[in-house]
C-alpha positions in Angstrom: -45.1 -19.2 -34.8 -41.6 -19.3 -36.2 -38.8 -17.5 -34.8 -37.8 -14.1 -36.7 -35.2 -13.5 -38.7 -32.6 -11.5 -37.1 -32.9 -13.9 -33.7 -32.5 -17.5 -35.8 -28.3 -16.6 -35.6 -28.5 -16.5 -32.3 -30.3 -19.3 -31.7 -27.8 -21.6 -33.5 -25.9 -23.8 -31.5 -22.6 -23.1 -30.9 -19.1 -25.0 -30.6 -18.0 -24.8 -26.9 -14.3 -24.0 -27.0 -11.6 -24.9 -24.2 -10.1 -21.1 -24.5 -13.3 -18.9 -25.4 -12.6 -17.5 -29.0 -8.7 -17.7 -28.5 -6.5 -20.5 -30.0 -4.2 -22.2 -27.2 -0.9 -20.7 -27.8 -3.1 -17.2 -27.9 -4.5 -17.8 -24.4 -1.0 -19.1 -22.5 0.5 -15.9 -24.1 -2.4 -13.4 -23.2 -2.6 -15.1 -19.7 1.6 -14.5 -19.5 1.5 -11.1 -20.4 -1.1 -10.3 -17.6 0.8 -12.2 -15.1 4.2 -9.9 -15.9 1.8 -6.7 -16.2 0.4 -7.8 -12.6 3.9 -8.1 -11.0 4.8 -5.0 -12.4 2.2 -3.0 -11.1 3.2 -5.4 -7.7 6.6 -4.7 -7.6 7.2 -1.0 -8.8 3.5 1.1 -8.2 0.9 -0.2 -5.8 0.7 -3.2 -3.2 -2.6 -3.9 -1.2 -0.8 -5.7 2.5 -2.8 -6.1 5.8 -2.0 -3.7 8.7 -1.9 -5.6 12.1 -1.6 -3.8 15.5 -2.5 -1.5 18.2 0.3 1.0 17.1 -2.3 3.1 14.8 -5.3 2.8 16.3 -8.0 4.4 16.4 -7.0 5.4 12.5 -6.8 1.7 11.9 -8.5 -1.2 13.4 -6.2 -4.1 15.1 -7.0 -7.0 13.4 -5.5 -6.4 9.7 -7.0 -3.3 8.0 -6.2 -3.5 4.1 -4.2 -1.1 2.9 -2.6 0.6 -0.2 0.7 0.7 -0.4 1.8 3.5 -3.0 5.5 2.8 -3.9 5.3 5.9 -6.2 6.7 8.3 -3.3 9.5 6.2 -2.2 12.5 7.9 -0.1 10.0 10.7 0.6 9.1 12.4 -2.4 6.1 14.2 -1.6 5.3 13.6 1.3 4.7 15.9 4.2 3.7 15.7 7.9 0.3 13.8 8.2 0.7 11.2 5.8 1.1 7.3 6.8 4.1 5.8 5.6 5.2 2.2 5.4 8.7 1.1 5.8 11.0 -1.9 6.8 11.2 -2.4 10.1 14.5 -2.1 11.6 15.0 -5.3 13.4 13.0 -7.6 11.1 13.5 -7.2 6.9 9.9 -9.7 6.3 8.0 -7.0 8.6 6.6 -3.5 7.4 5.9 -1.0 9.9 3.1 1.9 9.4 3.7 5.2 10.9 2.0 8.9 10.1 5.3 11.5 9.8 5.6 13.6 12.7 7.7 16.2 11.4 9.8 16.8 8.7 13.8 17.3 8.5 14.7 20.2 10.6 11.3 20.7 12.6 10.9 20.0 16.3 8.5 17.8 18.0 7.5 16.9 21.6 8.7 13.8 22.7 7.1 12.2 26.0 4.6 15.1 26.9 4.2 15.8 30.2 0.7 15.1 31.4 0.7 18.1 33.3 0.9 20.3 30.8 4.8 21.4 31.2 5.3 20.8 27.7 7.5 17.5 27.4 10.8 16.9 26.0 10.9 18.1 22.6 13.7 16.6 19.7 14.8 18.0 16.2 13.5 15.5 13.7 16.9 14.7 11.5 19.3 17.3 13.2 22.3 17.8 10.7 21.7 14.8 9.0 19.2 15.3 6.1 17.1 12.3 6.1 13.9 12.3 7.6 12.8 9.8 10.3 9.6 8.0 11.4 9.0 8.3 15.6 6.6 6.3 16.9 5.5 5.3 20.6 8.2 3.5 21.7 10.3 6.9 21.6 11.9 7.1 25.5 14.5 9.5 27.0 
């Protein structure tokens, strides 16, 4: 029984290119412009890094939870207390630290509770000065 009609097209053979459909200088020049869209979206919006260490457990496991890095709220625009935040550390540039804000320019936390329930030692988050700061668990008197 022959084949129909609309299925002998199909059935051709085809020529199996290098670059699919795309000439050569097509291809190098669509692959380019997705590598600069990539690093773009890299470098200025959205970075996926691992998170390793005990410092935000239990919200995130130890051994190098993925995480989204949104780079559309840099220096603090919109965020409030709650959120996780990512940020240079301080003594190495190569290293990102991941903290959840505490408090907010102006509001007062408790530093080093006491475990019997006095209350702890309590700081304003950014005094006078406007910035806003991450506190972690290495905060001491």
């Amino acid at each position: 029984m022959p084949a129909p009609h609309w299925l002998l097209p199909l059935l051709r053979p085809r020529p199996v290119l290098l670059f699919g459909t795309q000439s050569p200088p097509r291809f190098i020049l669509n692959t380019l412009k997705f590598a600069l869209f990539t690093h773009l979206i890299w470098e200025h919006f959205y970075a996926v890094a691992p998170c390793i260490g005990p410092s935000m457990l239990p919200t995130l496991s130890i051994d190098g939870t993925l995480v989204l890095h949104s780079k559309l709220h840099s220096r603090g625009r919109g965020c409030k207390v709650g959120d996780l935040v990512s940020a240079i550390h301080p003594m190495d540039s190569s290293v990102y630290v991941l903290k959840r804000i505490i408090g907010m320019p102006g509001d007062f936390v408790c530093v080093d509770p006491d475990p019997e329930g006095g209350g702890g030692r309590m700081i304003q988050v950014g005094g006078t000065d406007p910035r806003w700061g991450l506190y972690g668990d290495w905060i001491v008197g």
